[in-house]
GUGU-65328 format. One record per residue: residue number from 1; residue in three letters; y, z, x of N, C-alpha, C, CB in turn. Coordinates in Angstrom, 2 decimals, padded with zeros to 5 digits. Each point is the difference from the previous one (the first is absolute). Last residue first. Glycine has a CB too. Layout:
// GUGU-65328
REC,NUM,ALA,Y,Z,X,Y,Z,X,Y,Z,X,Y,Z,X
...
***
This chain:
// GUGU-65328
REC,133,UNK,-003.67,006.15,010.19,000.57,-000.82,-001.51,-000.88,-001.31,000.22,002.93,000.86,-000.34
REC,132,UNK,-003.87,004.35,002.71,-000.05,-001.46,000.16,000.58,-000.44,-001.70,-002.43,-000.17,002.20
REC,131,UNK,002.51,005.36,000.83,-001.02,-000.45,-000.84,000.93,-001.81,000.20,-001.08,002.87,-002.10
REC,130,UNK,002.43,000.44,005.10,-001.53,000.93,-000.84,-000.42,-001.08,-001.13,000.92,003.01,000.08
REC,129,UNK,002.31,-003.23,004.77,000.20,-000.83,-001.16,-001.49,001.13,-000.80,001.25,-003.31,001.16
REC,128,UNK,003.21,003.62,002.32,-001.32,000.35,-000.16,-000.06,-000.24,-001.32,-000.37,001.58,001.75
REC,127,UNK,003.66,-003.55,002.04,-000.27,000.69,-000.77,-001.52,000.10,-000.56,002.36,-000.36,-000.17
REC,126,UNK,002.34,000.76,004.28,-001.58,000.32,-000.41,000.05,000.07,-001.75,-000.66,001.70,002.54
REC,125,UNK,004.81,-004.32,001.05,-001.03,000.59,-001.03,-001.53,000.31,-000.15,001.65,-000.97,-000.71
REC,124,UNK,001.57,-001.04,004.62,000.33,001.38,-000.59,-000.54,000.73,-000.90,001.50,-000.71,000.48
REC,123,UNK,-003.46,-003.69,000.37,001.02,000.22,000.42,000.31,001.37,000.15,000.42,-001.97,-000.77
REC,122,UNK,-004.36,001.33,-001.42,000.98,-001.23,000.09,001.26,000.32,000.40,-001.09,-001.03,-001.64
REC,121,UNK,-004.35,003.38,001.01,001.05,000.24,000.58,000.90,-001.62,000.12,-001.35,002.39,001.26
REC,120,UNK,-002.31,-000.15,-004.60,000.25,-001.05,000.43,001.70,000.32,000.65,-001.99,-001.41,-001.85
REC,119,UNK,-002.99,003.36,-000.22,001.23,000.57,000.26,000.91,-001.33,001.01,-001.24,002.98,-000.15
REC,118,UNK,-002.82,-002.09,-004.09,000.12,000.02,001.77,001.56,-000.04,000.18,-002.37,-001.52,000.76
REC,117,UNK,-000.74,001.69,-005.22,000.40,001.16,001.35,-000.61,-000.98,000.93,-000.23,002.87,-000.84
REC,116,UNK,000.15,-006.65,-001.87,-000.24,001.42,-000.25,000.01,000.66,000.64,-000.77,-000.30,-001.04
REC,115,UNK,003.69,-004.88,000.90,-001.75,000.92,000.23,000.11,001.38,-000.63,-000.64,-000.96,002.57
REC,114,UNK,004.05,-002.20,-003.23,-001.12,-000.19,-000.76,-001.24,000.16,000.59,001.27,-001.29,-001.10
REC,113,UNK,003.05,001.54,003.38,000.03,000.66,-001.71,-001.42,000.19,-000.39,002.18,-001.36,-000.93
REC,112,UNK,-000.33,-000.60,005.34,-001.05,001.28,-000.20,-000.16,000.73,-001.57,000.74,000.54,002.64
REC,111,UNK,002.50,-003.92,-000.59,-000.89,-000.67,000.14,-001.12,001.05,-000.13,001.25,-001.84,001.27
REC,110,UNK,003.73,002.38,-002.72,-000.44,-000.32,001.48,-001.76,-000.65,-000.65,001.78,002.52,002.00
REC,109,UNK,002.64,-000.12,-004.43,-001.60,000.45,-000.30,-000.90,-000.48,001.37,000.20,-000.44,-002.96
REC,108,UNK,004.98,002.14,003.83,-000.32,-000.94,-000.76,-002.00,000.07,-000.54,002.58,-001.42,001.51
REC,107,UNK,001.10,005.66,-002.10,-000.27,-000.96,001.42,-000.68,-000.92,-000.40,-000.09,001.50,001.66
REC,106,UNK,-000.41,002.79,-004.08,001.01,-000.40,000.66,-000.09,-000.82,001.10,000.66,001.73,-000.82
REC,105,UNK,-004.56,-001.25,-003.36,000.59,001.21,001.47,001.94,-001.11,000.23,-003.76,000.82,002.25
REC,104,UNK,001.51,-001.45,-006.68,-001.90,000.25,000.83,000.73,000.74,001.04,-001.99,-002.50,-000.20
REC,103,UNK,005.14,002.47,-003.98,-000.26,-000.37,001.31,-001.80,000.40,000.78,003.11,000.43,-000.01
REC,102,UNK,-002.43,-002.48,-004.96,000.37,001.42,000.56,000.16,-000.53,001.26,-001.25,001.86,-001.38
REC,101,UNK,000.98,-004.68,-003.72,-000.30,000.28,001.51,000.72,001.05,000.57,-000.44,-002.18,000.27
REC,100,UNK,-000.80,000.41,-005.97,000.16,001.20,001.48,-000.37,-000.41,001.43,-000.69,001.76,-001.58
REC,99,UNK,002.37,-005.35,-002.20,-001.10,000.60,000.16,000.06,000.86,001.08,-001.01,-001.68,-001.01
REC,98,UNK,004.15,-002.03,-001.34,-000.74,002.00,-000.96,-001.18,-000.32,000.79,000.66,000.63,-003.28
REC,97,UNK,002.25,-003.88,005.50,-001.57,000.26,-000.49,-000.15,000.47,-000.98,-000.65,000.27,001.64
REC,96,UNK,004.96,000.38,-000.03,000.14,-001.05,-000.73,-001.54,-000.83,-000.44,002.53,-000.01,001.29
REC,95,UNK,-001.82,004.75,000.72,000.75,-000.31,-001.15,-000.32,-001.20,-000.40,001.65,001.28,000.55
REC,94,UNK,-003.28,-000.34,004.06,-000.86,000.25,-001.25,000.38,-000.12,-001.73,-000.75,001.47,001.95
REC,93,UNK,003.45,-002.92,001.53,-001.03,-001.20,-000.39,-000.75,001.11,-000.68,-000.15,-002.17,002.02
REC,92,UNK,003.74,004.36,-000.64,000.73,-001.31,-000.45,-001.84,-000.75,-000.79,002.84,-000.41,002.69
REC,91,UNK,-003.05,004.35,000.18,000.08,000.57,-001.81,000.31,-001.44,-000.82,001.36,002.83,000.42
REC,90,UNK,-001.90,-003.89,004.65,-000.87,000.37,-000.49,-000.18,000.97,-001.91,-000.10,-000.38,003.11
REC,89,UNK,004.05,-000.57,-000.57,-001.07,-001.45,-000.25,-000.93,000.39,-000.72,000.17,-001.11,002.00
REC,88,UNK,002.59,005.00,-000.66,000.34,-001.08,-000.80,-000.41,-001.25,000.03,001.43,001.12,000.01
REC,87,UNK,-003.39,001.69,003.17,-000.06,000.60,-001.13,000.43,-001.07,-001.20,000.43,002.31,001.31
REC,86,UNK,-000.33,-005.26,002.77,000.29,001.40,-000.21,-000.35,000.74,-001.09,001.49,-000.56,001.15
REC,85,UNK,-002.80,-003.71,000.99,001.08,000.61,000.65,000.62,001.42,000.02,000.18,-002.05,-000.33
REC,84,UNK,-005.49,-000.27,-000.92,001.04,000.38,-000.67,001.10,000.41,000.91,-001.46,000.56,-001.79
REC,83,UNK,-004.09,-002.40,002.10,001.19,000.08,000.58,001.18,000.31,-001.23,-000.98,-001.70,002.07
REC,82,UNK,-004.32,001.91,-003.59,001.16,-000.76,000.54,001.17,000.78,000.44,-000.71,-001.70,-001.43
REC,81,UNK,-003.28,002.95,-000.82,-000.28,-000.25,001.21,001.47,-000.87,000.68,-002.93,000.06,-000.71
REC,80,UNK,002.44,002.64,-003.01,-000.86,-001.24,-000.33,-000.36,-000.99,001.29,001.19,000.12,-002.41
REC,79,UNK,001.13,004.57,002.03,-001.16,-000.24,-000.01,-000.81,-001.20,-000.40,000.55,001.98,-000.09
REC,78,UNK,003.47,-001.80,003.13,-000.28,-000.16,-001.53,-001.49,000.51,000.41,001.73,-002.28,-001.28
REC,77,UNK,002.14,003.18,005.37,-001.74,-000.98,-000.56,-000.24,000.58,-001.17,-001.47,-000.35,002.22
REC,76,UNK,006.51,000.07,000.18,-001.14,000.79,-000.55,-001.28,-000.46,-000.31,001.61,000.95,-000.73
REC,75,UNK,003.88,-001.03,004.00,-001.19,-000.94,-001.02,-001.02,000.76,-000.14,000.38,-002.22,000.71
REC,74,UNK,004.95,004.16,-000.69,-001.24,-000.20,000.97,-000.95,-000.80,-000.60,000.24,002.09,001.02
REC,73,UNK,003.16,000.24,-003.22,000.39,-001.60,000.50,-001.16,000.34,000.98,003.02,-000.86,-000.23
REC,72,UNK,-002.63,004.84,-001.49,000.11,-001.14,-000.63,000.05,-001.24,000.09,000.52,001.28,-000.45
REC,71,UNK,-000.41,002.03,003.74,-000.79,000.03,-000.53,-000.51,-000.67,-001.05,000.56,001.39,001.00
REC,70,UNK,003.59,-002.71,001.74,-000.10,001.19,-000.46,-002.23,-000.35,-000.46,003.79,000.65,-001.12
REC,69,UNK,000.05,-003.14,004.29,-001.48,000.53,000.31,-000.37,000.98,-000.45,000.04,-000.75,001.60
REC,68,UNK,003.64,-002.17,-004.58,-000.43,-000.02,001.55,-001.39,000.48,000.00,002.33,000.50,001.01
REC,67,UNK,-000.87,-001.13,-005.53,000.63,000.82,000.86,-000.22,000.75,001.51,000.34,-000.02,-002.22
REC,66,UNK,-000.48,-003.87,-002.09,-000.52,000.03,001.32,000.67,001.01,000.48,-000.56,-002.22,000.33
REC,65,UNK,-000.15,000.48,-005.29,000.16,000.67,000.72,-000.13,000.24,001.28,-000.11,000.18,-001.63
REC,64,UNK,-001.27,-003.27,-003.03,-000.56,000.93,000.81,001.18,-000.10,001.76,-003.14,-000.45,-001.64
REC,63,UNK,002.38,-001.13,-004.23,000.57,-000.18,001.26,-000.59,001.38,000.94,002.35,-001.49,-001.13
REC,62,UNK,-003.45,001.26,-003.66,000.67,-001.87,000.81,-000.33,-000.41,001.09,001.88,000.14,-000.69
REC,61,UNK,-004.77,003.87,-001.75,001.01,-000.22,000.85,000.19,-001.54,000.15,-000.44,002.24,001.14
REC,60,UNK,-001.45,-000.33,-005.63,-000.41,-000.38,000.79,000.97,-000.32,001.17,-001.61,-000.45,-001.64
REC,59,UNK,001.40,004.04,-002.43,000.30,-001.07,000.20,-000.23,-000.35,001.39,001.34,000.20,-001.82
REC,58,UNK,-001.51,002.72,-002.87,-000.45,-000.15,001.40,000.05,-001.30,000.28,-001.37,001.80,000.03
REC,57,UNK,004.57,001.30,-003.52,-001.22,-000.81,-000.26,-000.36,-000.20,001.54,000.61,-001.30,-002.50
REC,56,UNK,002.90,004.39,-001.13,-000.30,-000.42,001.49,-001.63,-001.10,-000.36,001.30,002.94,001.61
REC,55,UNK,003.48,-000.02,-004.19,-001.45,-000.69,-000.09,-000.65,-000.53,001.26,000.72,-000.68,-002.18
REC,54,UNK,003.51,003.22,001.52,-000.66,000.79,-001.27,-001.43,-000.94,000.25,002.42,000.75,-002.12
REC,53,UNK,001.76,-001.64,004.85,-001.23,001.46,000.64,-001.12,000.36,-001.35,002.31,001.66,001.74
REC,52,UNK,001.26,-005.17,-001.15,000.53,001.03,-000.98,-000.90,001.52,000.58,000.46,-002.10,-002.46
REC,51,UNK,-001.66,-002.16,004.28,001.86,000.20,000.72,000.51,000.98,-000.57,000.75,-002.22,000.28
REC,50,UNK,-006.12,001.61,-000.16,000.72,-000.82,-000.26,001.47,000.88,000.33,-001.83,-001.46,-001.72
REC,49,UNK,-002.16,002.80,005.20,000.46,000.02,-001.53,000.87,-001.18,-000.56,-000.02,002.45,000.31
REC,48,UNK,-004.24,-002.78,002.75,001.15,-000.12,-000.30,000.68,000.09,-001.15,-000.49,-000.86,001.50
REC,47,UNK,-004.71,001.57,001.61,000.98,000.44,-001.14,001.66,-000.33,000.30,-001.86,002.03,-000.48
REC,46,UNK,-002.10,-004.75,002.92,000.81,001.22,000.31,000.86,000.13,-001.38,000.13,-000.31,002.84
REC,45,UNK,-005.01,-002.25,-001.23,001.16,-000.38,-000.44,000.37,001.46,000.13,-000.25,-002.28,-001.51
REC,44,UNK,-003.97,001.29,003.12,001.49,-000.18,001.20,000.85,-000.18,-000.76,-000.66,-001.08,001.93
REC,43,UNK,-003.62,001.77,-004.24,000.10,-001.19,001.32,001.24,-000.33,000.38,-001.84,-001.11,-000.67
REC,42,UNK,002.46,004.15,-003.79,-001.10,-000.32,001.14,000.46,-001.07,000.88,-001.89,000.61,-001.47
REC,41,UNK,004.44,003.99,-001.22,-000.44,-001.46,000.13,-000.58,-000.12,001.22,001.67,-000.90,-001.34
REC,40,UNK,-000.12,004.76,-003.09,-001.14,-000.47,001.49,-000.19,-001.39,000.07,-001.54,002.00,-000.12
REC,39,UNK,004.81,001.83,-002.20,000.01,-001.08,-000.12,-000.84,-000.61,001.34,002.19,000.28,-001.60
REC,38,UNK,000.19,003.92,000.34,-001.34,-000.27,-000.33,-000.35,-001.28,-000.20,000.00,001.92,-000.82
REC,37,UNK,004.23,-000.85,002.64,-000.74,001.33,000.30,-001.45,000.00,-000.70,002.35,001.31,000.13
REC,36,UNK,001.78,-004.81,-000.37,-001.38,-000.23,001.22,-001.04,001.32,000.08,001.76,-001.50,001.77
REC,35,UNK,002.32,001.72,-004.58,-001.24,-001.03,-000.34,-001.04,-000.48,000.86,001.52,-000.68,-001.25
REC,34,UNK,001.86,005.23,000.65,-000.04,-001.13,001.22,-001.47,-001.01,-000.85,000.95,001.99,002.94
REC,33,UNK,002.04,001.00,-006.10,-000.78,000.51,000.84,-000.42,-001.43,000.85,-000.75,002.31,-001.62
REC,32,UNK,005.16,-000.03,-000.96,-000.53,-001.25,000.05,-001.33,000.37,001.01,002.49,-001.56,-000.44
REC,31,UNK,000.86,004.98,-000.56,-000.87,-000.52,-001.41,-000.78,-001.25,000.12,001.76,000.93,-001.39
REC,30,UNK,001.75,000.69,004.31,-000.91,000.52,-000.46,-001.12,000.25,-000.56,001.32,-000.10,000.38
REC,29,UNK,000.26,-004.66,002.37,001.07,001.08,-001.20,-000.72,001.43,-000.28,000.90,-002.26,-001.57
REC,28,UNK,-001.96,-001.27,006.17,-000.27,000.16,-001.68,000.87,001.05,-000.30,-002.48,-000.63,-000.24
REC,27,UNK,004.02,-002.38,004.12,-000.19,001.47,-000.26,-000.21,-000.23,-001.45,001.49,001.31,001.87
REC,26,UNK,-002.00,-004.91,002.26,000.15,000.38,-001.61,-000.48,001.05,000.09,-000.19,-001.84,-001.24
REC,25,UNK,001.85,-001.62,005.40,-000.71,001.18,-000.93,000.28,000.02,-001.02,-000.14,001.22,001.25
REC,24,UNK,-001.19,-005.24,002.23,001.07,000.58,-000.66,-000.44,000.96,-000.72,001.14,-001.76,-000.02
REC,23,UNK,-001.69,-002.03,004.24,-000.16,001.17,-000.40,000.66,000.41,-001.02,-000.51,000.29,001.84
REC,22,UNK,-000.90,-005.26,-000.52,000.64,000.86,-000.17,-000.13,001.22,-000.71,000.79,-001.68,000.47
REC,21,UNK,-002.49,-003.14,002.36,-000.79,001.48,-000.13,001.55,000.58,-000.40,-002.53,000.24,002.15
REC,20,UNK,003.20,-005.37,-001.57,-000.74,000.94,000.73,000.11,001.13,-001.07,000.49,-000.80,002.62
REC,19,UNK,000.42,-003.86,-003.97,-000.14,-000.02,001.37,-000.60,001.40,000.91,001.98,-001.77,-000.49
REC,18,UNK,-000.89,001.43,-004.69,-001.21,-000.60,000.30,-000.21,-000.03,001.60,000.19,-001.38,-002.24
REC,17,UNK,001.33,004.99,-001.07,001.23,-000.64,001.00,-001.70,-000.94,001.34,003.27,003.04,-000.18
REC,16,UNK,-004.28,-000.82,-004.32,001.21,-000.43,-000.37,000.98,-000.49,001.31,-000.38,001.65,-002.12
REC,15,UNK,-004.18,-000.13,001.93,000.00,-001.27,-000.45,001.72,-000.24,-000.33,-002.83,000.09,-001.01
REC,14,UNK,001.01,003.72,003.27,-000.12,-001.44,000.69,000.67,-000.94,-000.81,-002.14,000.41,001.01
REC,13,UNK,002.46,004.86,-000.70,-000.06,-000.94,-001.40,000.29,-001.66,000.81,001.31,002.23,-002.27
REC,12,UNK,-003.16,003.18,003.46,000.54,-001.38,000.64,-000.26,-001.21,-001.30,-000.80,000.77,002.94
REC,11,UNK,001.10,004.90,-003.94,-000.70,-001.34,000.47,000.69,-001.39,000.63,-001.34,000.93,-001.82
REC,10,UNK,001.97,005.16,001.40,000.69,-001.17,000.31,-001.17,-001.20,000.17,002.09,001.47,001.19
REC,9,UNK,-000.97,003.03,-003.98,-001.00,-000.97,000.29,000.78,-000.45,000.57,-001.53,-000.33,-001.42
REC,8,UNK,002.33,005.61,000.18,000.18,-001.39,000.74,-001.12,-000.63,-000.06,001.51,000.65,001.48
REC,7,UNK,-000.88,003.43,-005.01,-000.92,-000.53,001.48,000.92,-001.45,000.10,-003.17,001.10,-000.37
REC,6,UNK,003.74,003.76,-003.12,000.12,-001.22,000.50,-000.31,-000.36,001.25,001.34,000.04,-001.39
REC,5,UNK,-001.51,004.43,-000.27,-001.28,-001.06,-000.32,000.46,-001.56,000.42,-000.88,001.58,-002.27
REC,4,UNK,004.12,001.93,002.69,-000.97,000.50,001.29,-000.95,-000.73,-000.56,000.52,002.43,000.90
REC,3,UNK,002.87,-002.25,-004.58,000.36,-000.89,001.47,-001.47,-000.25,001.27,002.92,001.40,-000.30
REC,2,UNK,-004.89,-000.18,-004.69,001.46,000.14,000.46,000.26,-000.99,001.87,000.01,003.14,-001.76
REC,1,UNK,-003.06,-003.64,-003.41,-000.10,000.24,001.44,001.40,000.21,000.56,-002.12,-001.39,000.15
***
């Protein structure tokens, strides 16, 4: 593979600077192909290459990130019905479960989860529910 095939990774390699979130890149080599590029992980773990780039494995978030009133950091309703602060909670506990939870909607779940179509106004939020856990 020549120059124009090589690809930037940049992963956040948490575990090595334990107090907070650090960014760092790795430019694979020609010849080196990105280990996350076929590599499928579940219930919220996130491909991380190892430091050489040649092996990678999935792995469950530590730590989780607050970046104000971004979309991310906002609280989410699990499909297991529970409250979550943010995306990153929510991949955090389905990871440390193994078991798939999705966002049911954005915003908290409230007191209307567990009926069927209907539509439950809470605050600012509309949400609409089609089926029951």
């Amino acid at each position: 593979m020549g120059q124009s095939r090589r690809h930037l990774l940049c992963v956040l390699i948490g575990y090595l600077v334990s107090y907070r979130l650090t960014l760092g890149c790795y430019q694979f080599p020609a010849d080196v192909k990105d280990p996350c590029m076929d590599k499928e992980c579940h219930f919220g773990s996130k491909c991380r290459p190892s430091l050489d780039g040649r092996t990678a494995e999935c792995m469950c978030p530590e730590k989780c990130a607050n970046y104000g009133d971004s979309r991310g950091s906002r609280p989410v309703c699990g499909s297991d019905g529970r409250d979550y602060p943010n995306v990153c909670e929510l991949e955090k506990a389905a990871c440390k479960q193994m078991r798939e939870i999705t966002i049911k909607y954005q915003g908290h779940c409230g007191e209307c989860y567990f009926f069927t179509s209907v539509i439950c106004f809470q605050g600012n939020h509309i949400a609409v529910f089609s089926d029951s856990k």
